[in-house]
Backbone of each chain as ProteinMPNN parsed JSONL, in Angstrom:
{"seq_chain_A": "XXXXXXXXXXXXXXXXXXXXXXXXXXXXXXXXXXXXXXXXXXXXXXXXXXXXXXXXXXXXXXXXXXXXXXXXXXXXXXXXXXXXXXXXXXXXXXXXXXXXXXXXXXXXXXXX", "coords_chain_A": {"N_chain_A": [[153.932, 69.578, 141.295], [154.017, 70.021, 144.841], [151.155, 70.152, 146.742], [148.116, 70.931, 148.784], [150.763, 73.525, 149.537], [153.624, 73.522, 151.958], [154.098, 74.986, 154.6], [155.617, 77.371, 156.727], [154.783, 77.703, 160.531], [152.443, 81.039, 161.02], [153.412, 84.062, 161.475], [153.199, 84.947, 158.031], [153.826, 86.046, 154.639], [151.827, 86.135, 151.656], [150.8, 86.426, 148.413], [147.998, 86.798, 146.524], [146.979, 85.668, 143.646], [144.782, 86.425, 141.064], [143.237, 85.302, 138.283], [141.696, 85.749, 134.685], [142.66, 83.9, 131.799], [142.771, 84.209, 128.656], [142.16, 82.44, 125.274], [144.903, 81.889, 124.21], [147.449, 80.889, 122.917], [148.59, 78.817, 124.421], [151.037, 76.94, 124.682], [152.547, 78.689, 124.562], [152.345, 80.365, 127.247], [151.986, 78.079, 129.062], [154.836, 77.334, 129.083], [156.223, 79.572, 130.006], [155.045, 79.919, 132.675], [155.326, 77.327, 134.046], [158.039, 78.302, 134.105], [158.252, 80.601, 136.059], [157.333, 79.695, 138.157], [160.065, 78.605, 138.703], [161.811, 79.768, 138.687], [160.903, 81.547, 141.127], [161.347, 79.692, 142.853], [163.799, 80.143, 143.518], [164.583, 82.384, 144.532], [165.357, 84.763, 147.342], [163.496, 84.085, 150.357], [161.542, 83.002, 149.782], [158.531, 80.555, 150.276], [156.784, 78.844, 149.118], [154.53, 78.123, 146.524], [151.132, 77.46, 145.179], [148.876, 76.493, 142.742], [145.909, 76.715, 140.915], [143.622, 76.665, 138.112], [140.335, 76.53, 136.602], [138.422, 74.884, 133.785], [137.41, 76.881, 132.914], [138.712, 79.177, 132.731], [139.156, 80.784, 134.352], [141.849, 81.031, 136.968], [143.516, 80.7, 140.167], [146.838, 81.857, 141.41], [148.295, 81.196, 144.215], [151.672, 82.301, 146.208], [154.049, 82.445, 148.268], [155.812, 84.033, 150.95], [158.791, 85.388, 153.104], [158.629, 87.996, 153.727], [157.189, 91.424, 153.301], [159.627, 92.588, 151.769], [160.417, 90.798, 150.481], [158.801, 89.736, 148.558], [158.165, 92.476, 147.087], [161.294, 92.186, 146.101], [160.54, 90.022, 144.027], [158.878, 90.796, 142.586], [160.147, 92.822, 141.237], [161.98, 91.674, 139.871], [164.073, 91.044, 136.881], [163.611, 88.998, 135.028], [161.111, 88.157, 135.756], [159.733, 90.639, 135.533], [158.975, 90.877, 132.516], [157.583, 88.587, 132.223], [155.392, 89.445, 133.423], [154.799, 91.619, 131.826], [153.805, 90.3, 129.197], [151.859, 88.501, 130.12], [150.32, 90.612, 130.961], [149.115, 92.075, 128.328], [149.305, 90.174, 126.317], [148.127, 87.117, 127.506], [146.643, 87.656, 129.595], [142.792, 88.2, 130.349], [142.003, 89.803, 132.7], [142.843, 90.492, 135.89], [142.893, 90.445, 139.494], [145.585, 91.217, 141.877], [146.347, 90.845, 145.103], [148.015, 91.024, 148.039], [148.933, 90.124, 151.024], [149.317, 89.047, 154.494], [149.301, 86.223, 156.35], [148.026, 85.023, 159.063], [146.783, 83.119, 160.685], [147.028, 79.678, 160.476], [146.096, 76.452, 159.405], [145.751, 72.595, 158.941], [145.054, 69.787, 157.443], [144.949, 66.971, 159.347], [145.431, 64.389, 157.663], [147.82, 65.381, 156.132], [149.648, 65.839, 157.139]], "CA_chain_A": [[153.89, 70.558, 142.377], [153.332, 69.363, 145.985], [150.113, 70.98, 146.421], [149.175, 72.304, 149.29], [152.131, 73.836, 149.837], [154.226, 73.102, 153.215], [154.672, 75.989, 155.152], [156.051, 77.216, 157.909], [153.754, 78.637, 161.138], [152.649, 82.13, 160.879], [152.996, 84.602, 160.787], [154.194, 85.053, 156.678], [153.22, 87.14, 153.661], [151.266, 85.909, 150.479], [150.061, 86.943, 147.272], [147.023, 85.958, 146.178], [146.892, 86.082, 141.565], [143.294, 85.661, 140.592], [143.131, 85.904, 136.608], [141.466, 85.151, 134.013], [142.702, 83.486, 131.036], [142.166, 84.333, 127.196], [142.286, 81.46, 124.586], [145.472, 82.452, 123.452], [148.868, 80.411, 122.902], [148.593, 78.048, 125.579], [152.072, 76.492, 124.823], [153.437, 79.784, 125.562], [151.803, 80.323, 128.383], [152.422, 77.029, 129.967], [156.348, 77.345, 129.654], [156.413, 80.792, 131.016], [154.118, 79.755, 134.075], [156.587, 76.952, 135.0], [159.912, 79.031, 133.992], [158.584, 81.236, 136.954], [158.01, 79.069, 139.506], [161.058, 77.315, 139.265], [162.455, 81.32, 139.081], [160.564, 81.654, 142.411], [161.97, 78.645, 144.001], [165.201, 80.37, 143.558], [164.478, 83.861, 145.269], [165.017, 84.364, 148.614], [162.267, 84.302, 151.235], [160.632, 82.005, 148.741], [158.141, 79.536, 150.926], [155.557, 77.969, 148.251], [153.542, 77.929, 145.627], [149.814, 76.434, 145.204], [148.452, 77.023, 141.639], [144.962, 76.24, 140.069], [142.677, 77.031, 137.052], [139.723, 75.67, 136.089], [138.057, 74.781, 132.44], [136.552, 78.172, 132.477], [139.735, 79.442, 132.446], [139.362, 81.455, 135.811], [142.704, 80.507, 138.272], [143.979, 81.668, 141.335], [148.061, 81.5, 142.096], [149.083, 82.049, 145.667], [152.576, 82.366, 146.111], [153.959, 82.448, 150.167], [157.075, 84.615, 151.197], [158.556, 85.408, 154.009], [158.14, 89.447, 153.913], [157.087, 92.159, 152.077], [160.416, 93.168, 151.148], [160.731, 89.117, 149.343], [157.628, 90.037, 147.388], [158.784, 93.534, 146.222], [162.351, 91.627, 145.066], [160.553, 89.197, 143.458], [158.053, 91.659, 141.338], [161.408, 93.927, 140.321], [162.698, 90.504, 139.208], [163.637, 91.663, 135.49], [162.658, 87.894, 134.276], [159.326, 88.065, 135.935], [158.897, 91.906, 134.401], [159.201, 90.589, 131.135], [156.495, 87.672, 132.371], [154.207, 90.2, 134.025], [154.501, 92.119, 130.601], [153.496, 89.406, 128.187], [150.701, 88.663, 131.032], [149.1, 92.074, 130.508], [148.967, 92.755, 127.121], [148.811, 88.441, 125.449], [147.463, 85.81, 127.935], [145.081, 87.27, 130.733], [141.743, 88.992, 129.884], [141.399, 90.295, 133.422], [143.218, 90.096, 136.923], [143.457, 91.041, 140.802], [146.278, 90.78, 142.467], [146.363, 90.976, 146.672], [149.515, 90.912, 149.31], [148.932, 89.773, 152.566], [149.744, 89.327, 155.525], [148.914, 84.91, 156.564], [147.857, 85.159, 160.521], [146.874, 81.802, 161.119], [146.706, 78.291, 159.476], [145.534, 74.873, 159.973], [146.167, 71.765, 157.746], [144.423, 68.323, 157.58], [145.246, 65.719, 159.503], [146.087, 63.336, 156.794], [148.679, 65.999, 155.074], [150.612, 65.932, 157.967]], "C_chain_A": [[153.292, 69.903, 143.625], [152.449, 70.378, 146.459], [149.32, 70.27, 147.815], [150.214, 72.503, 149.556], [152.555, 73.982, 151.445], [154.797, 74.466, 153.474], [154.897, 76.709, 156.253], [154.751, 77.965, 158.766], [154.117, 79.934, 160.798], [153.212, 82.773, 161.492], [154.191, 84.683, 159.008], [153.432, 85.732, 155.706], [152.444, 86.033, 152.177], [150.738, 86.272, 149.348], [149.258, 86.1, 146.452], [147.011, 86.409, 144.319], [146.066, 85.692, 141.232], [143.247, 86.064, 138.802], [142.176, 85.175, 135.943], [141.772, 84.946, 132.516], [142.273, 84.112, 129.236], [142.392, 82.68, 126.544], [143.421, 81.367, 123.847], [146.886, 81.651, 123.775], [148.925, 80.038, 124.473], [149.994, 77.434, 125.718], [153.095, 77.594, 125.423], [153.856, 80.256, 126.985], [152.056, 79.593, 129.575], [153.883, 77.305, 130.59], [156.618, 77.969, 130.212], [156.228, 80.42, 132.799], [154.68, 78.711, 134.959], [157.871, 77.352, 135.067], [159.319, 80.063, 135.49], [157.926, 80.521, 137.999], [158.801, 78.389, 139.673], [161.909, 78.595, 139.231], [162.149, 81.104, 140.783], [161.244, 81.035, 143.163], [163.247, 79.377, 144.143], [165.903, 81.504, 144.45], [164.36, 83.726, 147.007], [163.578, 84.754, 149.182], [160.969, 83.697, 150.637], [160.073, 80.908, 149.914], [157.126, 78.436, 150.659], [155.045, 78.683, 147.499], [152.493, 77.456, 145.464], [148.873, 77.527, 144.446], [147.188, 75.902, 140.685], [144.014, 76.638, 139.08], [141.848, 75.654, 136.582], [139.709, 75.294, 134.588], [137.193, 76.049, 131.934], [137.319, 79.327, 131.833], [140.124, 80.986, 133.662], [140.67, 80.98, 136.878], [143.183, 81.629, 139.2], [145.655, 80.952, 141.369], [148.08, 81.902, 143.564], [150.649, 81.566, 145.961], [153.284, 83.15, 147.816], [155.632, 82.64, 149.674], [157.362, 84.932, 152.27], [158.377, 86.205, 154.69], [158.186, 89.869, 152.896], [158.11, 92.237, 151.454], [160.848, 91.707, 150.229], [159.746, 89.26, 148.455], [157.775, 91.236, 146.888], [160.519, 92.678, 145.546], [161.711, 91.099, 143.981], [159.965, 90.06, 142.322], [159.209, 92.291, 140.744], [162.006, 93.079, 139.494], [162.794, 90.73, 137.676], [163.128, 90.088, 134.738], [161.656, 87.834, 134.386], [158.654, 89.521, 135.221], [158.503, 91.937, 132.996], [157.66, 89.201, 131.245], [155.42, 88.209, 132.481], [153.66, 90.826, 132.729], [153.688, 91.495, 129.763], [151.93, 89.114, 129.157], [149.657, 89.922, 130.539], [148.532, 91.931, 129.306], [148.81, 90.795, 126.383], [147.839, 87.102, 126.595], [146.608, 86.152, 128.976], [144.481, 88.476, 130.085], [141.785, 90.105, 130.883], [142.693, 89.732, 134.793], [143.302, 90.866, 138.533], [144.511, 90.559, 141.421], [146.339, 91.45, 144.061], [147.578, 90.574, 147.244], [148.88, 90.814, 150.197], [149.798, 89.329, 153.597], [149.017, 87.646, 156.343], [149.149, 84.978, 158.463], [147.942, 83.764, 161.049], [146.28, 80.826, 159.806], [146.974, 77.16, 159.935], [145.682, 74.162, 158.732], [145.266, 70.346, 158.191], [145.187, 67.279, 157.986], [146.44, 64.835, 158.874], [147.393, 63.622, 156.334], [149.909, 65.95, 156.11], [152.291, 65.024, 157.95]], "O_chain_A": [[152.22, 69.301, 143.552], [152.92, 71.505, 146.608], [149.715, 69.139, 148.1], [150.855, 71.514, 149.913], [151.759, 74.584, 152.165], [155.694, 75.008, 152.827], [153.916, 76.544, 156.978], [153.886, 78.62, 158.185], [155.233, 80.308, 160.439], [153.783, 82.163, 162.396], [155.408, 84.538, 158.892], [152.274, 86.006, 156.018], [153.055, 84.972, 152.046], [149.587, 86.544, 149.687], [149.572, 85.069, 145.858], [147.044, 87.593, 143.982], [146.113, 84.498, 140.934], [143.233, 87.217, 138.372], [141.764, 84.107, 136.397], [141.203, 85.763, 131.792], [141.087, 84.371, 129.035], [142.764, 81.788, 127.307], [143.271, 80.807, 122.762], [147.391, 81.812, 124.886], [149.213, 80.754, 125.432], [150.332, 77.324, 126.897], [153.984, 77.533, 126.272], [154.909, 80.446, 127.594], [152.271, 80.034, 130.704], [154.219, 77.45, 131.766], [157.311, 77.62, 131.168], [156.98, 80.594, 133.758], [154.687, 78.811, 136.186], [158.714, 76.927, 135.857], [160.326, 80.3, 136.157], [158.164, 81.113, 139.052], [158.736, 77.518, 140.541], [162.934, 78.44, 139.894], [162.968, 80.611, 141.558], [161.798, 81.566, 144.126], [163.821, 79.063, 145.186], [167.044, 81.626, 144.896], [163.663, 82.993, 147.708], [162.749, 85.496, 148.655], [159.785, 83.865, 150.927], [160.958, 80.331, 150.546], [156.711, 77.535, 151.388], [155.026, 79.901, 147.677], [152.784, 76.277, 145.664], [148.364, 78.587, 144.808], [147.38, 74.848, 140.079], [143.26, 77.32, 139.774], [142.187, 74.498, 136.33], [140.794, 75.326, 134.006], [136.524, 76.172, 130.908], [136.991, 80.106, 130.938], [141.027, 81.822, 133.68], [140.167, 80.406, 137.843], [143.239, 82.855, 139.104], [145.782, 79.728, 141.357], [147.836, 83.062, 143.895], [150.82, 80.347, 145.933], [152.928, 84.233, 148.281], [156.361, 82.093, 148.846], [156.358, 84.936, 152.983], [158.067, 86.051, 155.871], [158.712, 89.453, 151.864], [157.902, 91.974, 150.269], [161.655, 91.801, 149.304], [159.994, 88.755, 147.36], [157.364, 91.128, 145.733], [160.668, 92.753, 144.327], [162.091, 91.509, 142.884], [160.498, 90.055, 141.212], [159.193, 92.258, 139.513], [162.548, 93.485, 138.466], [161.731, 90.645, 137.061], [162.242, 90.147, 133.886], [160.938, 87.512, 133.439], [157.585, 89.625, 134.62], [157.854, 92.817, 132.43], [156.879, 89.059, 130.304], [154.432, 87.789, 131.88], [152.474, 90.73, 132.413], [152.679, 92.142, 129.483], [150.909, 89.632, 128.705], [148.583, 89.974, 129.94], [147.338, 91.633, 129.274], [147.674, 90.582, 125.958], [146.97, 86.355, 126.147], [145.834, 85.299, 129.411], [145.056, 89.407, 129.52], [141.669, 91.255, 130.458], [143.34, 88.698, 134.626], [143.864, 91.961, 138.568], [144.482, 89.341, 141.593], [146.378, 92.679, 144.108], [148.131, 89.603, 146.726], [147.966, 91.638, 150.231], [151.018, 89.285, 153.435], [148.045, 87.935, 157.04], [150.252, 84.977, 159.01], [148.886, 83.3, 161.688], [145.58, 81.0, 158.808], [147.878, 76.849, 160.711], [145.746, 74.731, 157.643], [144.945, 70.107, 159.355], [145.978, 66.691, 157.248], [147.608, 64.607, 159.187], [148.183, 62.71, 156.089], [151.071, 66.036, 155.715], [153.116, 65.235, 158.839]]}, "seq_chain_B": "XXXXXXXXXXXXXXXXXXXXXXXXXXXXXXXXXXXXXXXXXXXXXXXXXXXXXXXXXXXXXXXXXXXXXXXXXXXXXXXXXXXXXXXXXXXXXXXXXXXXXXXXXXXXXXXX", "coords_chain_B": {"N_chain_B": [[129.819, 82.884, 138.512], [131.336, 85.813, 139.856], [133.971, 86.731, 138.385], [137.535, 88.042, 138.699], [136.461, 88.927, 142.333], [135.267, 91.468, 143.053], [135.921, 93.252, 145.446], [135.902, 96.108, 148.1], [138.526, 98.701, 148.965], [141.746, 97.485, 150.422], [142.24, 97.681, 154.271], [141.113, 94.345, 154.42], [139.997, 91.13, 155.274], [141.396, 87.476, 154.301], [140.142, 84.319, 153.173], [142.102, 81.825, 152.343], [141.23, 78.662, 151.136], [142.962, 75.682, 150.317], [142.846, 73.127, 148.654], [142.839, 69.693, 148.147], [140.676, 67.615, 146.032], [139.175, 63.95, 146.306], [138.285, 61.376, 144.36], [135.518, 60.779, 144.423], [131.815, 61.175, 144.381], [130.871, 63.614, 143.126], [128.48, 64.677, 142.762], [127.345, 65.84, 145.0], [128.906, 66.981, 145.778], [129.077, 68.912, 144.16], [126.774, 70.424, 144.348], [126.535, 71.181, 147.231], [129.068, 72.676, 147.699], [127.867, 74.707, 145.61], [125.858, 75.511, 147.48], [127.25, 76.53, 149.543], [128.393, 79.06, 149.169], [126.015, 80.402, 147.843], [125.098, 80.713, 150.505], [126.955, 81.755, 152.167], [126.96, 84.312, 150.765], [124.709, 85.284, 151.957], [126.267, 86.345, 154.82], [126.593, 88.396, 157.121], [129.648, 90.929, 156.8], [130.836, 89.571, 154.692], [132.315, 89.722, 151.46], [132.962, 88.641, 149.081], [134.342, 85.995, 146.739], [136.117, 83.309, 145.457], [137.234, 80.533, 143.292], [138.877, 77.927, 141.719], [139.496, 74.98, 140.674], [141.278, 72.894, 139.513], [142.161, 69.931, 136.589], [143.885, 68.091, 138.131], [142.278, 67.84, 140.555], [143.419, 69.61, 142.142], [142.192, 72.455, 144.352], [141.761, 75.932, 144.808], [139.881, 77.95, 147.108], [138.806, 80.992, 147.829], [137.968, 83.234, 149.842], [136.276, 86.409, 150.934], [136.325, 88.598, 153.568], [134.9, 91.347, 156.138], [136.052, 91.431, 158.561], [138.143, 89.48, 160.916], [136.346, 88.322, 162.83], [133.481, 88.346, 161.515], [134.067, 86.272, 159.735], [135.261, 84.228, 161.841], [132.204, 84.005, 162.503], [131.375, 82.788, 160.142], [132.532, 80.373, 159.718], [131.357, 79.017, 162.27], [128.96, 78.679, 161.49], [125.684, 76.911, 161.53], [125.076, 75.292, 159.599], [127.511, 75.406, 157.688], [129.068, 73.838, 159.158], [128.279, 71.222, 159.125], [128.991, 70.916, 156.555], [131.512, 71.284, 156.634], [132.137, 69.13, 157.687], [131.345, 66.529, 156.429], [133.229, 67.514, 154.257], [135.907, 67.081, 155.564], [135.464, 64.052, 155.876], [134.179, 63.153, 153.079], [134.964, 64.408, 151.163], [137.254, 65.797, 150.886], [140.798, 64.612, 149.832], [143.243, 66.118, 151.3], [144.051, 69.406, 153.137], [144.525, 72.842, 153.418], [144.001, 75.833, 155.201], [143.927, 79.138, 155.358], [144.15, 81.978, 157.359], [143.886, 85.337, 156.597], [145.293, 88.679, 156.353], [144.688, 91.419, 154.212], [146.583, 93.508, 152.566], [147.365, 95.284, 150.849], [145.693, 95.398, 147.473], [145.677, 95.375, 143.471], [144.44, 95.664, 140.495], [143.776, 94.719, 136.945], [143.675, 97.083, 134.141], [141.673, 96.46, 132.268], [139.697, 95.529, 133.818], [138.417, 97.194, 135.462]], "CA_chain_B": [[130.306, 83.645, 139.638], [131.933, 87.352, 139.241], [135.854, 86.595, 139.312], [137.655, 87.751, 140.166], [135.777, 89.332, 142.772], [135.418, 93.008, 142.96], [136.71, 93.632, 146.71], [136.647, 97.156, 148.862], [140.169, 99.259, 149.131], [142.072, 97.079, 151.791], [142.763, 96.772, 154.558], [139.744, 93.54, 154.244], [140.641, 89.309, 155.381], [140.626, 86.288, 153.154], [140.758, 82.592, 153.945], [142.763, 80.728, 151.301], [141.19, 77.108, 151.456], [144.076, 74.552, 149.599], [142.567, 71.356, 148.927], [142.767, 67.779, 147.012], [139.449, 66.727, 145.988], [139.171, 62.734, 145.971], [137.343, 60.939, 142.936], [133.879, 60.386, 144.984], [130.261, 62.259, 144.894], [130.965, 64.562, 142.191], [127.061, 65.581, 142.167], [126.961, 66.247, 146.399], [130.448, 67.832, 146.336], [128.828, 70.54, 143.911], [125.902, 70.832, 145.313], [127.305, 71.761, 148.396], [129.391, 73.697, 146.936], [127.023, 75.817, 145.217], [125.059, 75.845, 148.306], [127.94, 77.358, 150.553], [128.978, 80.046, 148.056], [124.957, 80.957, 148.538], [124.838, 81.023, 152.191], [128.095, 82.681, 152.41], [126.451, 85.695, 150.358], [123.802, 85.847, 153.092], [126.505, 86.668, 156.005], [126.973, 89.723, 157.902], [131.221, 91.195, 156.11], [130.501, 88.501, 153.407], [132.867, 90.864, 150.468], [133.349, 88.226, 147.519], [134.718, 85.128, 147.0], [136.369, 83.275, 144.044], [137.246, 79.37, 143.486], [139.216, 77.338, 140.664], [139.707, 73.569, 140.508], [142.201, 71.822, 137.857], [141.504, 68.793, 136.042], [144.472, 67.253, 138.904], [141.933, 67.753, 141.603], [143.762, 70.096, 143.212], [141.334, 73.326, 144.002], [141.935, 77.266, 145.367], [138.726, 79.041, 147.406], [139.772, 82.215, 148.595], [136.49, 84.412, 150.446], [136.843, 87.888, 151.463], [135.439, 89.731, 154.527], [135.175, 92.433, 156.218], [136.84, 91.345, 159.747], [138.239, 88.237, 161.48], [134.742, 88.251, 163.585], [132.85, 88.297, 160.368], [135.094, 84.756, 159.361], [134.289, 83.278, 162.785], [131.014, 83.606, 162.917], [131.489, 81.905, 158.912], [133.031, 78.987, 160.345], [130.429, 78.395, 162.723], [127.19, 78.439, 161.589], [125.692, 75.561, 161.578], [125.105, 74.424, 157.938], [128.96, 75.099, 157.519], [129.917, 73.088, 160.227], [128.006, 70.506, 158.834], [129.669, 71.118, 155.01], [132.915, 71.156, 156.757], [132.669, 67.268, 158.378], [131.283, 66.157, 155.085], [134.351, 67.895, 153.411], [137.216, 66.098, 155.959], [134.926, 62.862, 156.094], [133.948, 62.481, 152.269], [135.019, 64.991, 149.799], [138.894, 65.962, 150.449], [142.101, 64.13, 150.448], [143.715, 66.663, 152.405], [143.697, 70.528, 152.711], [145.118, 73.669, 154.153], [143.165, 77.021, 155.248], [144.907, 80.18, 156.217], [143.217, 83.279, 157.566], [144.902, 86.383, 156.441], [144.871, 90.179, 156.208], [144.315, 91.766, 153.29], [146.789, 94.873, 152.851], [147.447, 96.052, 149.489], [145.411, 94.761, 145.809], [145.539, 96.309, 142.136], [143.341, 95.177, 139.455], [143.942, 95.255, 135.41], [142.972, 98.236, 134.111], [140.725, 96.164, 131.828], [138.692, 94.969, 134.746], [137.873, 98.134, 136.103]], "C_chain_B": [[131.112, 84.477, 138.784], [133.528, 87.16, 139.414], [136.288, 87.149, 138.052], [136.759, 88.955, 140.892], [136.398, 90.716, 143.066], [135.059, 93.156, 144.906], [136.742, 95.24, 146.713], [137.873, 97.097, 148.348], [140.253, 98.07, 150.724], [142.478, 98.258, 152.972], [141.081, 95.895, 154.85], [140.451, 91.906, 154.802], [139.58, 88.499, 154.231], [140.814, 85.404, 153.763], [141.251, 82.152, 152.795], [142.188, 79.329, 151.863], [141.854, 76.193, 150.182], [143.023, 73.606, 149.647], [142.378, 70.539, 147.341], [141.329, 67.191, 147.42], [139.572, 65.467, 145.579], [138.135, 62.742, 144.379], [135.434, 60.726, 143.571], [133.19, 61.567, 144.708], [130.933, 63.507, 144.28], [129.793, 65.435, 142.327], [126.866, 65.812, 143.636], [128.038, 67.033, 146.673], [129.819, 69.235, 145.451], [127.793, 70.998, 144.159], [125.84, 71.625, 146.276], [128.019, 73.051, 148.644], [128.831, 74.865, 146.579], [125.777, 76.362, 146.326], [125.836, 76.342, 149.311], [128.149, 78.098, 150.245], [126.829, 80.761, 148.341], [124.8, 81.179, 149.681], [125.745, 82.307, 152.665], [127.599, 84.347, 151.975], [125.816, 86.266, 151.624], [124.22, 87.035, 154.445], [127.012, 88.025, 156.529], [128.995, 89.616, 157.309], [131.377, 90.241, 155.42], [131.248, 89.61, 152.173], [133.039, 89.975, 149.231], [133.954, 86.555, 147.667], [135.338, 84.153, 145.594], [137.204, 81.976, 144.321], [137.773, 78.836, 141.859], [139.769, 75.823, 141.454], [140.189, 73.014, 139.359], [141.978, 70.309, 138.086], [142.378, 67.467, 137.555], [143.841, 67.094, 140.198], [142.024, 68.722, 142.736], [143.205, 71.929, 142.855], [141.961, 74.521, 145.004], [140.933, 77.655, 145.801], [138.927, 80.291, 147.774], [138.262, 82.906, 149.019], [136.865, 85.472, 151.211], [135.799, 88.352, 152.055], [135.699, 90.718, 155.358], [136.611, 92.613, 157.648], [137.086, 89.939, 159.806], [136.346, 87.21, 162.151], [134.284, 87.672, 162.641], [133.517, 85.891, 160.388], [135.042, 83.666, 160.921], [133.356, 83.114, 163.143], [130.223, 82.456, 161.027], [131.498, 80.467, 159.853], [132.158, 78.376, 161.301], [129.187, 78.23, 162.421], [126.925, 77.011, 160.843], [125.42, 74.448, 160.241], [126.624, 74.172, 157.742], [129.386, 74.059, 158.226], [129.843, 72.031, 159.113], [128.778, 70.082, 157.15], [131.4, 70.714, 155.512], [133.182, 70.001, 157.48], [132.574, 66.667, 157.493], [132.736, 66.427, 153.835], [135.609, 66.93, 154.443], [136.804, 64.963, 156.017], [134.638, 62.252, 154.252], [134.812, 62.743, 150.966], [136.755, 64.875, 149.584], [139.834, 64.956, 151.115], [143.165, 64.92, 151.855], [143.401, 68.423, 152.004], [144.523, 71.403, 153.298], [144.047, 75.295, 154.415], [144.334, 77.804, 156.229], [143.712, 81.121, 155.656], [144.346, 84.661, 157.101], [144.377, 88.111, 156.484], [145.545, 90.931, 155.072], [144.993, 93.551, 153.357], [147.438, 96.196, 151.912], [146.699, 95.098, 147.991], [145.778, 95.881, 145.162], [145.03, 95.288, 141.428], [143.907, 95.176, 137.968], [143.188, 96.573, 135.441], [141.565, 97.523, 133.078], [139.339, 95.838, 132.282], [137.485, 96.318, 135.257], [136.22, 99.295, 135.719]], "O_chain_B": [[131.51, 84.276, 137.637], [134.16, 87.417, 140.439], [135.867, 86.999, 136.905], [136.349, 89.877, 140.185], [137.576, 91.023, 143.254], [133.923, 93.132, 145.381], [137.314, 95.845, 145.806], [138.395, 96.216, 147.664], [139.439, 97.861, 151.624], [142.895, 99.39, 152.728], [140.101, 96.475, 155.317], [141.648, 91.774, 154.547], [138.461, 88.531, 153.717], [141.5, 85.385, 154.785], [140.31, 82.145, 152.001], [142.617, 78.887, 152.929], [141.207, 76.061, 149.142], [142.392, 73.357, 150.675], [142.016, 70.717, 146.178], [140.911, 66.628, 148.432], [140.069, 65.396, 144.455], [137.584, 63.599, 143.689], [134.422, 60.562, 142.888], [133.664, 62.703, 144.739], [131.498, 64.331, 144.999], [129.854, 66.646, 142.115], [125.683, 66.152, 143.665], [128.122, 67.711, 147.697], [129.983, 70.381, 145.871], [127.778, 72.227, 144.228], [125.194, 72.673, 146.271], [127.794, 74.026, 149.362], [129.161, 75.941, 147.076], [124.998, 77.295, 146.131], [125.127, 76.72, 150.245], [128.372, 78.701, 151.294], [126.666, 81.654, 149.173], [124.132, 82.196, 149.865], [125.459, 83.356, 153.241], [127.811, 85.343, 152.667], [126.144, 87.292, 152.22], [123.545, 87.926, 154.96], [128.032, 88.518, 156.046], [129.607, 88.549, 157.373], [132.543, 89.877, 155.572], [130.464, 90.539, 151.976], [133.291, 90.619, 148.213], [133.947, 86.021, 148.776], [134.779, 84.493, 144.552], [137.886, 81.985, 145.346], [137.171, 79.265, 140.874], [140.307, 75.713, 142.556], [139.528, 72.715, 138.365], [141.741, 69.657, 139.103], [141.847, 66.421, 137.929], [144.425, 66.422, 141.049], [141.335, 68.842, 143.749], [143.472, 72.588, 141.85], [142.633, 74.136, 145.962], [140.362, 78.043, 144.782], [139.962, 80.101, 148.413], [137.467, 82.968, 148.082], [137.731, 85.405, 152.084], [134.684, 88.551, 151.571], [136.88, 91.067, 155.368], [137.57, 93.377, 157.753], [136.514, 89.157, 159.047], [135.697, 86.18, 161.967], [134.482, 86.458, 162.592], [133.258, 84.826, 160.946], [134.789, 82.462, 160.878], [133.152, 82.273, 164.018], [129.196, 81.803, 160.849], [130.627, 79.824, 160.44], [132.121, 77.147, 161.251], [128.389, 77.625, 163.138], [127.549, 76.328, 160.031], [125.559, 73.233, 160.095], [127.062, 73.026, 157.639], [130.222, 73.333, 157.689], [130.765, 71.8, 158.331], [128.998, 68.919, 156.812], [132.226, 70.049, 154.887], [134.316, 69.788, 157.908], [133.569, 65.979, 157.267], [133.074, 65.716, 152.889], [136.178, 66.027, 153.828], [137.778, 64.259, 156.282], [134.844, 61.058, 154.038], [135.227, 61.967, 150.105], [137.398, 64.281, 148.718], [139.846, 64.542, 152.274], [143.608, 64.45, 152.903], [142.779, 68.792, 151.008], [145.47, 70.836, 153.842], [143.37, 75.634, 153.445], [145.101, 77.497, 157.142], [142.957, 81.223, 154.688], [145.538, 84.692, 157.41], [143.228, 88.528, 156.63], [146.767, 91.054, 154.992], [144.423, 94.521, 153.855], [147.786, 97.361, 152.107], [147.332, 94.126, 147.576], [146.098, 96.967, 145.644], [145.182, 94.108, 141.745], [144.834, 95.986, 137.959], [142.424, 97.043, 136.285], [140.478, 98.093, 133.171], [138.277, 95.82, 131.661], [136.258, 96.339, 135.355], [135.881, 100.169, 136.517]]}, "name": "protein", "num_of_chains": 2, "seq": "XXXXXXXXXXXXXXXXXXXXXXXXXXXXXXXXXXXXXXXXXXXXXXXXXXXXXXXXXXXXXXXXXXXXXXXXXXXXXXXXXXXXXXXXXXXXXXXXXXXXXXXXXXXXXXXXXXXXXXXXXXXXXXXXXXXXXXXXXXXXXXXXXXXXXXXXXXXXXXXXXXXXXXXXXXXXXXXXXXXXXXXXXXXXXXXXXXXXXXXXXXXXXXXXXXXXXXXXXXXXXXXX"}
């Protein structure tokens, strides 16, 4: 994953996925978690990804679109309802999820 | 730390900070760390804040406040500053920060 993710000036929408983790079928887990961002890449108004978890088993996804109405497709998405499902109820203990609204952003130098 | 962080009803701003931590000063990078995440509590619309780092380096901060204001008077004070030349001078490869506005969450129900 090219991490941060390259994206265009604002203004653009984001969803922030803070979870946390159970101990539970990690192989599962894994495949799912790249079967939907390579779903994502596919959806329109799709503009990045930039996904981390620690060893605590706390991560945050954020996931950059280019309006609300690209982040309501993507949630109706019946492959991701079936992801979100298994999410609830087998692999996270706990989660918030946030939509926004990305005003401004700055990047380092180097990344340029 | 409480993650994910228990956040007001929006509408609230976050900063997403992206970044690639190099291999150096492991024991001044968390230090630091754990000493901005304290300060940050201190500040006038200070709402939460929540942070994962994978084993590839590459880490998520996300901090939630009440206004933009609030988030520029973050950015300046003067310990930060100082955290944030140390961070483009020692700690990170590269990074990204976006300011945003905060305009719909939902939670698990387990969390609640």
């Amino acid at each position: 994953m090219d991490q941060p993710a390259k994206t265009p000036s604002p203004p653009y929408c984001a969803v922030i996925f803070s979870s946390v983790r159970n101990a539970d079928d990690a192989a599962g887990y894994a495949a799912m978690s790249d079967r939907m961002v390579e779903l994502a890449r596919t959806m329109p108004g799709f503009l990045g990804v930039e996904s981390a978890r620690g060893p605590d088993g706390f991560g945050i996804t954020v996931s950059y679109w280019d309006t609300e109405e690209h982040i309501r497709d993507w949630r109706a998405h019946a492959e991701h309802l079936e992801a979100q499902h298994l999410g609830r109820t087998r692999w996270y203990d706990r989660y918030t999820l946030r939509v926004c609204k990305v005003e401004r952003a700055r990047t380092s130098a180097t990344e340029a």
